[in-house]
N, C-alpha and C positions, 0 to 999 in steps of 0.2 A: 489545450493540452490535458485538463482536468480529465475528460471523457475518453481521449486515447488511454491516459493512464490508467484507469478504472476497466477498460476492456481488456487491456493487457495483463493487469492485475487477476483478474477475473480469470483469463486463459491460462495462467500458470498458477491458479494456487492450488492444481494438487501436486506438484513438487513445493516442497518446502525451502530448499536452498535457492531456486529459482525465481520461489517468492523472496524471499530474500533479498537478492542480488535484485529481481525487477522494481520493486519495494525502494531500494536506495535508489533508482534512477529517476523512479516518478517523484520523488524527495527533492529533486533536484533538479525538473523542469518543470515543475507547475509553478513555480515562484508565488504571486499572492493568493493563487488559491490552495495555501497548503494547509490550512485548519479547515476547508472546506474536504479538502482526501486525506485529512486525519479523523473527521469525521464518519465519514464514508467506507473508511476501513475498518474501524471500530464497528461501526452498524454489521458490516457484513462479516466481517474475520475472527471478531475479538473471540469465540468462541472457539476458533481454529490453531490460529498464531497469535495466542497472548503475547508470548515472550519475544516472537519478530516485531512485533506493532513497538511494545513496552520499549525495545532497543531503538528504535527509529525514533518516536517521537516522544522519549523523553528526557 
C-alpha cells in the first residue's frame, strides 16, 4: 500500500486540498508503514506542504 500511496500522493500534489484529503487516506491505509510515508513525504513535500504534513503527522 506504501507505493500506491506515494504515487497517488505524487499525482495530486499540485492541488493543495487534494493533497490534503489524499494525505489523510494514505494515513490510514498503510498501517506499519506509516513512519516510513512520513518519511517520504517530508523528503519530497516538506518544502511544498509544510503546514499539510505538520497537520497530519503531528
Amino acid at each position: 500500500m506504501l507505493e500506491y500511496s506515494k504515487t497517488i500522493l505524487s499525482k495530486v500534489s499540485f492541488d493543495r486540498a487534494l493533497f490534503d484529503k489524499e494525505l489523510a487516506k494514505a494515513i490510514q491505509t498503510v498501517g506499519e508503514q506509516l513512519s516510513e510515508l512520513k518519511q517520504w513525504c517530508y523528503e519530497t513535500f516538506r518544502h511544498r506542504y509544510p503546514l499539510i504534513l505538520q497537520k497530519h503527522f503531528n
